[in-house]
mmCIF file as gemmi writes it, N, C-alpha and C atoms, coordinates in Angstrom:
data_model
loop_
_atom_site.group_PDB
_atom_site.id
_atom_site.type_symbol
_atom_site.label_atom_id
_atom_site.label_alt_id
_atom_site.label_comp_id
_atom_site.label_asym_id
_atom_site.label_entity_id
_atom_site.label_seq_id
_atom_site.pdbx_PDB_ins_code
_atom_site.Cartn_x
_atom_site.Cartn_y
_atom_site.Cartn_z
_atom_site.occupancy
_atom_site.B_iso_or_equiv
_atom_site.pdbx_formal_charge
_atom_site.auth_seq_id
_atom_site.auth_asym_id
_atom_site.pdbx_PDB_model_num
ATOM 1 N N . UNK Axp A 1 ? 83.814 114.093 64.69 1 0 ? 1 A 1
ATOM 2 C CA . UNK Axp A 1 ? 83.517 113.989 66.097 1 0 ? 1 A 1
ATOM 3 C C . UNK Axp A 1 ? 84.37 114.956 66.912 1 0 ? 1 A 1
ATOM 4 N N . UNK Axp A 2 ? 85.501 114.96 66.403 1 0 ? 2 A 1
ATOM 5 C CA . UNK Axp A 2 ? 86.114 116.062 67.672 1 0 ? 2 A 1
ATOM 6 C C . UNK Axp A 2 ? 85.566 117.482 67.029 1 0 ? 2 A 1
ATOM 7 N N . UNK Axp A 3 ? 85.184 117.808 65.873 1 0 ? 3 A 1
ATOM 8 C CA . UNK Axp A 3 ? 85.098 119.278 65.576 1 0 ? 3 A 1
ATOM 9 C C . UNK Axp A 3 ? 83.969 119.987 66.404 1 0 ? 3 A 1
ATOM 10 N N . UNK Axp A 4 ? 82.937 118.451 66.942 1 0 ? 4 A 1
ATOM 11 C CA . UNK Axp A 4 ? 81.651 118.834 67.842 1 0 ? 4 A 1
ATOM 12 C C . UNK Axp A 4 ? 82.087 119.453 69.011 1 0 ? 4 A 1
ATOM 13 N N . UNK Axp A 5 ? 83.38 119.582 69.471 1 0 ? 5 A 1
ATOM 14 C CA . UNK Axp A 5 ? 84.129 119.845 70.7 1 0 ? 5 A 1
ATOM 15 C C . UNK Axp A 5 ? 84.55 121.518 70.772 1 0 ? 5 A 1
ATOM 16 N N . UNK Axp A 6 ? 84.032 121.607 71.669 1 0 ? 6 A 1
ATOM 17 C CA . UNK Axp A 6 ? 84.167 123.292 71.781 1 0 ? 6 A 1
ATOM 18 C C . UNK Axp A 6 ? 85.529 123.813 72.39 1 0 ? 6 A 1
ATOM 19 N N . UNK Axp A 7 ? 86.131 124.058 71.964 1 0 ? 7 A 1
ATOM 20 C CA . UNK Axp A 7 ? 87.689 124.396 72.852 1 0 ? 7 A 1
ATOM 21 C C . UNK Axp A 7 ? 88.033 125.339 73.121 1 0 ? 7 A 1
ATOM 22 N N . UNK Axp A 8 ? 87.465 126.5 72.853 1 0 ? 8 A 1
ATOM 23 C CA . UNK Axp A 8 ? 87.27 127.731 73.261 1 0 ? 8 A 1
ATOM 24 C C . UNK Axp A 8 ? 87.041 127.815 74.927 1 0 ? 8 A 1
ATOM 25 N N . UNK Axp A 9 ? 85.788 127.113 74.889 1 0 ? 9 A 1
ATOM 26 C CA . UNK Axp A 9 ? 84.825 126.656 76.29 1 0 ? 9 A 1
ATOM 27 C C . UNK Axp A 9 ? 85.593 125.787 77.442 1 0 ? 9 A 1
ATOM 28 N N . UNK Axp A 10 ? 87.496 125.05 77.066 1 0 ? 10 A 1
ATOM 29 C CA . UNK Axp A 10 ? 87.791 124.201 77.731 1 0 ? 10 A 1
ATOM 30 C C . UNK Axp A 10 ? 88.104 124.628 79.271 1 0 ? 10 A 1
ATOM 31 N N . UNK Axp A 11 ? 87.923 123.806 80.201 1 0 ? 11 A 1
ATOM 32 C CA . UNK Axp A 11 ? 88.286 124.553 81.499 1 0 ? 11 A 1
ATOM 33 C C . UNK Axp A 11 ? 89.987 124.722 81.618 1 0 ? 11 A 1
ATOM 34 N N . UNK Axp A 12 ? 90.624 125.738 81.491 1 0 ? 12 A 1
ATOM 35 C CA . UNK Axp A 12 ? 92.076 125.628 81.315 1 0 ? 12 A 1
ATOM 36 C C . UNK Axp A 12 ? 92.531 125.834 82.457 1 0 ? 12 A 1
ATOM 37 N N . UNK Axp A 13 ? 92.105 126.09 83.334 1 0 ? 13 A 1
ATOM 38 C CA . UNK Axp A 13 ? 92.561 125.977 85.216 1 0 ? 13 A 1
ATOM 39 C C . UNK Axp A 13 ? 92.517 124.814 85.171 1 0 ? 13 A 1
ATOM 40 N N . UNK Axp A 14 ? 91.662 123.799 85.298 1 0 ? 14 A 1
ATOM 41 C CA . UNK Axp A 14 ? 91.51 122.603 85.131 1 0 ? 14 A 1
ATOM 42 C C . UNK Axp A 14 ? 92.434 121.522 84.747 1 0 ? 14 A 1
ATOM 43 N N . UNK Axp A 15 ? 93.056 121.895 83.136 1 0 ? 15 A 1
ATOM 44 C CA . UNK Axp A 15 ? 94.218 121.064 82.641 1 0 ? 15 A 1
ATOM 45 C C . UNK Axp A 15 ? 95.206 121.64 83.21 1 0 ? 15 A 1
ATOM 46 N N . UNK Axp A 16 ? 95.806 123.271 83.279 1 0 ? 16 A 1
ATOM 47 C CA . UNK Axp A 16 ? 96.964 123.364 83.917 1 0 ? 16 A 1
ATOM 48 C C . UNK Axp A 16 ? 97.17 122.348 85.364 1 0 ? 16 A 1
ATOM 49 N N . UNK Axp A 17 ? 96.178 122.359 86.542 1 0 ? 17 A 1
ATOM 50 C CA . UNK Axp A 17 ? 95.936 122.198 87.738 1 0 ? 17 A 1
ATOM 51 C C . UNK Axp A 17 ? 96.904 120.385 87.494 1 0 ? 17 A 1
ATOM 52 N N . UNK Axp A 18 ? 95.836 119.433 86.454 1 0 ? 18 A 1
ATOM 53 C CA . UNK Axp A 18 ? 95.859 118.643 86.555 1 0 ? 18 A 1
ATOM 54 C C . UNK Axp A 18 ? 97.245 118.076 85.964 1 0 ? 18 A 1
ATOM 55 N N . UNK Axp A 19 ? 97.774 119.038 84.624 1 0 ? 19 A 1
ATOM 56 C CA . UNK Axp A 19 ? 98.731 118.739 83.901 1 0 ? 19 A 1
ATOM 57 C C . UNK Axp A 19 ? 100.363 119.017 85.267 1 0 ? 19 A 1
ATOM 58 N N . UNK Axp A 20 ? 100.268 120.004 86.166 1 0 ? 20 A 1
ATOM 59 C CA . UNK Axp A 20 ? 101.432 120.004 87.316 1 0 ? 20 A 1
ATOM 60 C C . UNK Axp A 20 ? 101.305 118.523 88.551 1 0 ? 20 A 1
ATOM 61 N N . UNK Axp A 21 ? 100.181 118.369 88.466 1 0 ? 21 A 1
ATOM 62 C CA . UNK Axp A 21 ? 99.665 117.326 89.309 1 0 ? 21 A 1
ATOM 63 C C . UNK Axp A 21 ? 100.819 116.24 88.905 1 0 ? 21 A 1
ATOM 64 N N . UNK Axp A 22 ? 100.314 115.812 87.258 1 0 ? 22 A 1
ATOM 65 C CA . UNK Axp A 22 ? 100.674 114.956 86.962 1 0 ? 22 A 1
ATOM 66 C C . UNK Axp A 22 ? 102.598 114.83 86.84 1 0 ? 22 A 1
ATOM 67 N N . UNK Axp A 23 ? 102.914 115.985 86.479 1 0 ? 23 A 1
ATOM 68 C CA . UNK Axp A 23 ? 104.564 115.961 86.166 1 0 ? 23 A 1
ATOM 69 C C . UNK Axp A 23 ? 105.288 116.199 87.642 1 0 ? 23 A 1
ATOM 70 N N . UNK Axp A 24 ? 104.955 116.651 88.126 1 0 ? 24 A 1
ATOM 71 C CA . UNK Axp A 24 ? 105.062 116.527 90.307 1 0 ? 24 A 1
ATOM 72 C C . UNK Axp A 24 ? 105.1 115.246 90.431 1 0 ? 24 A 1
ATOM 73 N N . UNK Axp A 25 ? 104.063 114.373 90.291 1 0 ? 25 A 1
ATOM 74 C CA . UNK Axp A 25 ? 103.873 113.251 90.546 1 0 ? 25 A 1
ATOM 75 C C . UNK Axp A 25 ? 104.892 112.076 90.048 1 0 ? 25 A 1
ATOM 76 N N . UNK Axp A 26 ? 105.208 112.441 88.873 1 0 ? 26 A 1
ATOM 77 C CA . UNK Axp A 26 ? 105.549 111.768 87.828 1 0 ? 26 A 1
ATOM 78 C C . UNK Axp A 26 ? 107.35 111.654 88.264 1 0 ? 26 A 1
ATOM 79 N N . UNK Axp A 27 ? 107.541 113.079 88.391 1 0 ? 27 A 1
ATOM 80 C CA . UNK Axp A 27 ? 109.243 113.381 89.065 1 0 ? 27 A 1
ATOM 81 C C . UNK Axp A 27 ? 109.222 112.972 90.383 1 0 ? 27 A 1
ATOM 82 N N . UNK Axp A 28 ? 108.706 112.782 91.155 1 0 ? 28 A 1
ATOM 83 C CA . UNK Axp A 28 ? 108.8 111.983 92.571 1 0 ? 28 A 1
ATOM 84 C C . UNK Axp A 28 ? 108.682 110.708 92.163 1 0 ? 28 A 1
ATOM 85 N N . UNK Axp A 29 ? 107.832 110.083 91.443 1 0 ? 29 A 1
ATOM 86 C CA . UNK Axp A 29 ? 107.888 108.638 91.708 1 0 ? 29 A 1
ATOM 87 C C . UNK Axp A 29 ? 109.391 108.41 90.621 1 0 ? 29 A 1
ATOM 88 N N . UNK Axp A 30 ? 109.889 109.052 89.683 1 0 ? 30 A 1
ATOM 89 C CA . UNK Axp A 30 ? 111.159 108.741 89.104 1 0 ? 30 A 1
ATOM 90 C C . UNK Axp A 30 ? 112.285 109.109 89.859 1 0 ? 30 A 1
ATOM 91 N N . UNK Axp A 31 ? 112.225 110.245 90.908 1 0 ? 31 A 1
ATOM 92 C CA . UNK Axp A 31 ? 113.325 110.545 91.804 1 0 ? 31 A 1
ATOM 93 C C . UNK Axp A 31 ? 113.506 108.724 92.855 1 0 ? 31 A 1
ATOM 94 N N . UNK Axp A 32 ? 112.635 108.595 93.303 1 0 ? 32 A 1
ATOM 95 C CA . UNK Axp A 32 ? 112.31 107.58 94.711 1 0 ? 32 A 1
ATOM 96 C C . UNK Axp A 32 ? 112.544 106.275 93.676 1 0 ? 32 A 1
ATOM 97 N N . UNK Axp A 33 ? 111.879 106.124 92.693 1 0 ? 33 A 1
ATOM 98 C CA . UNK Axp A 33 ? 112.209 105.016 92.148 1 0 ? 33 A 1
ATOM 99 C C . UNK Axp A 33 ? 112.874 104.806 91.089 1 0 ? 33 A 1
ATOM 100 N N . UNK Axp A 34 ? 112.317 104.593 89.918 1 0 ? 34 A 1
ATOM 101 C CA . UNK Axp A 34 ? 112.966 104.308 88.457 1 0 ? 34 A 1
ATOM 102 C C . UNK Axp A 34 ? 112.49 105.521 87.883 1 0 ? 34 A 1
ATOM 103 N N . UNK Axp A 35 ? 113.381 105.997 87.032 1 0 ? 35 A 1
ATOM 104 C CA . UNK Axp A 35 ? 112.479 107.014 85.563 1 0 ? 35 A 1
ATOM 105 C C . UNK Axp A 35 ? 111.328 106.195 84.884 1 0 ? 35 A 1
ATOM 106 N N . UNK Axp A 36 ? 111.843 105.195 84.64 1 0 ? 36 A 1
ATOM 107 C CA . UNK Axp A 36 ? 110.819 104.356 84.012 1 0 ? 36 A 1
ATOM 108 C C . UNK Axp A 36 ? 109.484 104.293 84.83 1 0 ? 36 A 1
ATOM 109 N N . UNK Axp A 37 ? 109.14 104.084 85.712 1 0 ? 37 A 1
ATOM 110 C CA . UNK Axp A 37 ? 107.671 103.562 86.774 1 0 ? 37 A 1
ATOM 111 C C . UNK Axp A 37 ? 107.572 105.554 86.398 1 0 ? 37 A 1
ATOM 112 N N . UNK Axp A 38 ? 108.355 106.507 86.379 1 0 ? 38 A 1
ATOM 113 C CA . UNK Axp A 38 ? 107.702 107.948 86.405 1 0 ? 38 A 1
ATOM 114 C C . UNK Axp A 38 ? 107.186 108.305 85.349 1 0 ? 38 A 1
ATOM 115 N N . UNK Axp A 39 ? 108.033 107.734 84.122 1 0 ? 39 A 1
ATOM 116 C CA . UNK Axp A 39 ? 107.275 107.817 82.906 1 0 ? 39 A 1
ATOM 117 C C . UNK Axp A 39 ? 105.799 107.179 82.612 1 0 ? 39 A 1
ATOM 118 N N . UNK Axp A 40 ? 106.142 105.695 83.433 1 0 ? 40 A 1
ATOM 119 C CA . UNK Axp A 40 ? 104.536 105.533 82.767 1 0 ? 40 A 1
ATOM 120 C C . UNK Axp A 40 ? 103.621 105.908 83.658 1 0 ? 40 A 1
ATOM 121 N N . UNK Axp A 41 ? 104.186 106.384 84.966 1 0 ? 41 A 1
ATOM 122 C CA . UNK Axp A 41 ? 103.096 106.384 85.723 1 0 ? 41 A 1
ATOM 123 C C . UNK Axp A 41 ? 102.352 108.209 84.574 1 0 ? 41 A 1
ATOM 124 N N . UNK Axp A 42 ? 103.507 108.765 84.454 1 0 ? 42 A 1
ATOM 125 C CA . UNK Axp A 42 ? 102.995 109.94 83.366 1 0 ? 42 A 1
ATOM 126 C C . UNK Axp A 42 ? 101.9 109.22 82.355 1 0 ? 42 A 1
ATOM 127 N N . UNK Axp A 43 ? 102.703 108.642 81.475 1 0 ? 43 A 1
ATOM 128 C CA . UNK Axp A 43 ? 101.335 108.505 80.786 1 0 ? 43 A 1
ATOM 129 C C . UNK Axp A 43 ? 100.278 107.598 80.928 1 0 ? 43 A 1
ATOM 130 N N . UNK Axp A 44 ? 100.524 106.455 81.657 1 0 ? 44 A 1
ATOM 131 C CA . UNK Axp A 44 ? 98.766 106.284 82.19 1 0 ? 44 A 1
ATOM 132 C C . UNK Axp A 44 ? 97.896 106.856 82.696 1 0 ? 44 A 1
ATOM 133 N N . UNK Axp A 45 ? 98.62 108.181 83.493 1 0 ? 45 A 1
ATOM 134 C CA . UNK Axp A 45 ? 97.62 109.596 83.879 1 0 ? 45 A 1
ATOM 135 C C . UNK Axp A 45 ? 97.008 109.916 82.483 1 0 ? 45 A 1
ATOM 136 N N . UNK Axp A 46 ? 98.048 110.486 81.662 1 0 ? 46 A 1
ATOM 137 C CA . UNK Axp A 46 ? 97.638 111.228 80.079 1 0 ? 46 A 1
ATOM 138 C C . UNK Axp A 46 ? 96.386 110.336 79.611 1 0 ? 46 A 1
ATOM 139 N N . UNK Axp A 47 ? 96.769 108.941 79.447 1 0 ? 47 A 1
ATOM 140 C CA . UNK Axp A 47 ? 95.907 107.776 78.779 1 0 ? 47 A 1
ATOM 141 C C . UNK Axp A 47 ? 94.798 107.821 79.433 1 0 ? 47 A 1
ATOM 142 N N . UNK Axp A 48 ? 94.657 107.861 80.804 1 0 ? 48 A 1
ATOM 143 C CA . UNK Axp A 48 ? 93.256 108.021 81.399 1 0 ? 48 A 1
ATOM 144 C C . UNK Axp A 48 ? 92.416 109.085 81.599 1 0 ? 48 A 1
ATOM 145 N N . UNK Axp A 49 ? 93.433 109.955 81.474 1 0 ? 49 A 1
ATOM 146 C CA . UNK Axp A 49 ? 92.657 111.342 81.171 1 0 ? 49 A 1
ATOM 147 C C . UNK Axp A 49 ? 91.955 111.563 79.887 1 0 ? 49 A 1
ATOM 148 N N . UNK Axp A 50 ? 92.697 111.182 78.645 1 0 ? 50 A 1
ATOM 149 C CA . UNK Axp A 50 ? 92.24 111.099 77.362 1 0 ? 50 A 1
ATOM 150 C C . UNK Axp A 50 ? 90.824 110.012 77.362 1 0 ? 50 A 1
ATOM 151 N N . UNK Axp A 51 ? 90.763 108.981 77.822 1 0 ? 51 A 1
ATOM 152 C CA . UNK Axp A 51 ? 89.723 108.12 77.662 1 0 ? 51 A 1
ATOM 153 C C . UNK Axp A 51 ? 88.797 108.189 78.35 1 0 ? 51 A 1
ATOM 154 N N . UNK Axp A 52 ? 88.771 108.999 79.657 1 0 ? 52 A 1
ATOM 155 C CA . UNK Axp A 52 ? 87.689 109.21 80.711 1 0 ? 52 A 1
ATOM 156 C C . UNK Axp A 52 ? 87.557 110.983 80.315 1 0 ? 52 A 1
ATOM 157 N N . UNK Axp A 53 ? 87.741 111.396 79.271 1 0 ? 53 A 1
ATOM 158 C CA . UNK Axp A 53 ? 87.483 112.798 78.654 1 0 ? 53 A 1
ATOM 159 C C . UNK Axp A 53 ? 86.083 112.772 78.284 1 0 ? 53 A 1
ATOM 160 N N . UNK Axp A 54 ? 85.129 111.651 77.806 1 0 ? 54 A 1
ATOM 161 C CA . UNK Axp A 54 ? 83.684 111.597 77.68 1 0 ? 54 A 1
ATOM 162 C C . UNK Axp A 54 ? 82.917 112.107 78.987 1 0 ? 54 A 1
ATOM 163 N N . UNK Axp A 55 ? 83.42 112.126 80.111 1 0 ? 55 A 1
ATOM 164 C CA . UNK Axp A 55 ? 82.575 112.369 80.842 1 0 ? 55 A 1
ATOM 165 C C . UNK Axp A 55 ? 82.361 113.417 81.083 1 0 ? 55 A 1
ATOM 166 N N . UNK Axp A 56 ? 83.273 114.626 80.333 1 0 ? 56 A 1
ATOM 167 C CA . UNK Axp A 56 ? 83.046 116.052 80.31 1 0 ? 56 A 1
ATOM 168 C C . UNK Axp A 56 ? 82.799 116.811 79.229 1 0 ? 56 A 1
ATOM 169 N N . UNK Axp A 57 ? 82.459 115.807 78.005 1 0 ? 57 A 1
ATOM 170 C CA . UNK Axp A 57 ? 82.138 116.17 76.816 1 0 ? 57 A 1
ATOM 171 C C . UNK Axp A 57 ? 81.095 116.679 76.291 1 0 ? 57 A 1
ATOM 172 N N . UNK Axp A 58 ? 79.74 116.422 77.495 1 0 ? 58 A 1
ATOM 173 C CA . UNK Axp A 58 ? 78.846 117.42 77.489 1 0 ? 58 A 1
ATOM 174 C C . UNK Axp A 58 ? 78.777 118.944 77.443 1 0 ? 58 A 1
ATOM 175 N N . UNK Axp A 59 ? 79.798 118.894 79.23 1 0 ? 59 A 1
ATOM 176 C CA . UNK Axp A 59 ? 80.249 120.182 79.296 1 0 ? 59 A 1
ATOM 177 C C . UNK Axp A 59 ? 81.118 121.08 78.258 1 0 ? 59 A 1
ATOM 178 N N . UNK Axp A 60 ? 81.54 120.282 77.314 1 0 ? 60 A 1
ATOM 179 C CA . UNK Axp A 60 ? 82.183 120.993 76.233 1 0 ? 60 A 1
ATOM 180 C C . UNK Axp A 60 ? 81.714 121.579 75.001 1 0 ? 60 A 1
ATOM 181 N N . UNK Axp A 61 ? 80.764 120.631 74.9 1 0 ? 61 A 1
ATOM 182 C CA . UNK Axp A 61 ? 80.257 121.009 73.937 1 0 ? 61 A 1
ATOM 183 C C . UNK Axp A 61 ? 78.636 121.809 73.818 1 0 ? 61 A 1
ATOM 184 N N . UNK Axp A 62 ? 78.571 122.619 72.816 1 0 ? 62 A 1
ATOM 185 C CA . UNK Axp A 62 ? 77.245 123.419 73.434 1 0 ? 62 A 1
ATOM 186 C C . UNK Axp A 62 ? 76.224 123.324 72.526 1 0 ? 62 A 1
ATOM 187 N N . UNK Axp A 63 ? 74.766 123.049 73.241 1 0 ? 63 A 1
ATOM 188 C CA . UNK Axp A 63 ? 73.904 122.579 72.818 1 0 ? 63 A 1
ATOM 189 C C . UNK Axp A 63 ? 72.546 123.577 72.576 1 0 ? 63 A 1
ATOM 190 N N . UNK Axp A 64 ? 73.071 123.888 71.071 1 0 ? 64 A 1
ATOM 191 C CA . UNK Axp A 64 ? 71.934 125.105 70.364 1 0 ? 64 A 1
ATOM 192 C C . UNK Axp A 64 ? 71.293 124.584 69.875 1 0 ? 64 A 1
């Protein structure tokens, strides 16, 4: 199933954009609050990004 995945084709503006989003985000809420609430708020971004990744899996993959 993942080899059906085209990665060549991935939008990489896209993950950079989203991957600074997330570590910005991630270092403010650990500066203001705990490291801990920054860490997970990190990876429940990662985790939801990974599991809501079907919805662009069309776009990834190409249909000959």
């Amino acid at each position: 199933m993942i080899n059906s995945i085209e990665t060549k084709h991935l939008p990489v503006k896209d993950l950079i954009v989203s991957g600074l989003i997330i570590f910005i985000m991630s270092t403010i809420i650990a500066n203001i609050y705990n490291p801990l609430w920054g860490f997970t708020y990190a990876f429940g971004n990662v985790i939801t990004l990974v599991f809501l990744s079907w919805l662009y899996k069309d776009s990834w993959s190409t249909h000959q």
